[in-house]
C-alpha positions in Angstrom: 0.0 0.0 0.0 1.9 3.4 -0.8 1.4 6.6 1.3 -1.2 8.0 -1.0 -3.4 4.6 -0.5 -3.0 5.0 3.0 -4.0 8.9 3.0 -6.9 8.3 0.6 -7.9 5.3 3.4 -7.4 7.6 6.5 -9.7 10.2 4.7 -12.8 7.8 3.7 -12.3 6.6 7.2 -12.7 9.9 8.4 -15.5 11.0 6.5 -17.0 7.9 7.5 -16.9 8.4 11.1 -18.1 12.4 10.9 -21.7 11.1 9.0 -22.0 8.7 11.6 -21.1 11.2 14.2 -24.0 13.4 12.7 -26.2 10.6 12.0 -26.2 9.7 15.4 -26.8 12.6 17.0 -29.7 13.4 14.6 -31.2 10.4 15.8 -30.7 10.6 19.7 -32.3 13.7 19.2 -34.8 12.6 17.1 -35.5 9.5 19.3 -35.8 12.2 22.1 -38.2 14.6 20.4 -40.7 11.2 20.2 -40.4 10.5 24.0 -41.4 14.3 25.1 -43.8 15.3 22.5 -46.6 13.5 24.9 -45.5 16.2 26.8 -46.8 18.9 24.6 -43.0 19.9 24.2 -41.4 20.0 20.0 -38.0 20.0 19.8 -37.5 23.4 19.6 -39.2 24.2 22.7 -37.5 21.5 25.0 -34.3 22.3 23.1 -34.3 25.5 23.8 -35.6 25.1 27.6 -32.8 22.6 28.0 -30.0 25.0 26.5 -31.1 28.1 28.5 -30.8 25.8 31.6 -27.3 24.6 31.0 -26.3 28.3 29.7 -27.5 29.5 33.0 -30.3 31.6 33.8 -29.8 35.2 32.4 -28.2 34.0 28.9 -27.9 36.6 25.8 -30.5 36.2 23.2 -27.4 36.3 20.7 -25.5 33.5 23.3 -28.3 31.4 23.4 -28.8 31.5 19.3 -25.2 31.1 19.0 -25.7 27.8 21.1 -28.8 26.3 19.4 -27.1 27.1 15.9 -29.9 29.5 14.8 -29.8 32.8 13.5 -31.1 35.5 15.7 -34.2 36.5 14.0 -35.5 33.1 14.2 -34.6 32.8 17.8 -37.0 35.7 18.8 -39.9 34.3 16.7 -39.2 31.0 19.0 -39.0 33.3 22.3 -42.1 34.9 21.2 -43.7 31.6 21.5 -42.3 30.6 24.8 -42.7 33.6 26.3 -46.2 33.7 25.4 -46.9 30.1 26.5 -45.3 31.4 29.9 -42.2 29.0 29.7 -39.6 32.0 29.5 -39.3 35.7 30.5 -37.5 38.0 28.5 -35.6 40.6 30.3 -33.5 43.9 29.2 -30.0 43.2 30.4 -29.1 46.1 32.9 -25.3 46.7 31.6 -26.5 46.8 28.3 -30.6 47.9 27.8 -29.6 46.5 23.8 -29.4 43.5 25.1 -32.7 40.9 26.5 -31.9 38.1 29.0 -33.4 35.1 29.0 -34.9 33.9 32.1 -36.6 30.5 32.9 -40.3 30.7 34.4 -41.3 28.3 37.3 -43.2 26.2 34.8 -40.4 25.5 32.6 -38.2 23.9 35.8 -41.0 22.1 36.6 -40.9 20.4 32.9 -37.3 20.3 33.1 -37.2 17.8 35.8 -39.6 15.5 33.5 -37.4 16.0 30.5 -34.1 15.0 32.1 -36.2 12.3 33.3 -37.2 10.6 30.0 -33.4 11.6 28.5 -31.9 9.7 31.4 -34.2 6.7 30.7 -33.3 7.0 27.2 -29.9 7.1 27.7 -30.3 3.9 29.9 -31.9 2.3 27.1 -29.6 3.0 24.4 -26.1 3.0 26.7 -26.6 0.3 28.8 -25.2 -2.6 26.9 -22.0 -0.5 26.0 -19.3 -1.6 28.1 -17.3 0.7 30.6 -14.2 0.8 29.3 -16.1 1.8 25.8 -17.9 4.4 27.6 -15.0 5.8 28.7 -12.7 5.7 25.3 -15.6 7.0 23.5 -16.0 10.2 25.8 -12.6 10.8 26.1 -12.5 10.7 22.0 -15.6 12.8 21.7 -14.0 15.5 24.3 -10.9 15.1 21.9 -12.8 15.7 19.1 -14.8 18.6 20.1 -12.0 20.3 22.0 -10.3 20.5 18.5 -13.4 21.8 16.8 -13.6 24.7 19.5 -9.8 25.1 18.0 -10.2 25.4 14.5 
């Protein structure tokens, strides 16, 4: 095999492993969104609940969009909607009044303990047959991986 074989070979394997990367993910999620729609919840709603928890209560508008991948416009058309179902509360950020902070309501922790609920028991489902030490390679990769990503 010469060095160009071996190259070409590293890159299909490569490309390989980022669509399955994505593939995967698209379906947890997907697999997800079934398991809390009984709940009344899309995927944008519990997606973006679950993002301004782990953000922190008092995120930016633009930090949160930046998080959920989204461009800002769309993200207020989606705050709208949560805001008006009483899920969030929208606040002018006192350092800069340009600025609206994104506050959870007492509703959304409430629904928040339900949804790491079902995500836990899915992760159970899916992760329990995956050995230890597998566990543990693949999160150290995945941190590798992503680590390098918030590099480039």
């Amino acid at each position: 095999m010469t060095a160009a074989d071996t190259a070409d070979s590293h890159q299909q394997r490569f490309s390989a492993v980022a669509v399955l990367l994505q593939d995967t993910a698209r379906a947890w999620r997907l697999k997800l969104d079934q398991r809390l729609r009984p709940l009344g919840l899309s995927q944008a709603k519990w997606r973006t609940l679950v993002l301004v928890n782990r953000a922190g209560d008092g995120v930016t508008q633009k930090h949160l969009a930046d998080l959920m991948g989204i461009e800002g416009p769309t993200l207020v058309r989606l705050l709208d909607r949560l805001e008006a179902d009483g899920w969030v509360e929208r606040r002018v950020c006192p350092r800069d009044r340009r600025n609206r902070l994104i506050h959870l309501s007492a509703k959304s922790r409430d629904m928040l303990v339900r949804i790491e609920s079902v995500a836990a028991s899915l992760r159970t489902e899916v992760l329990s047959d995956v050995a230890a030490d597998d566990l543990e390679t693949f999160d150290r990769v995945l941190r590798h991986i992503r680590t390098h990503l918030d590099a480039v």
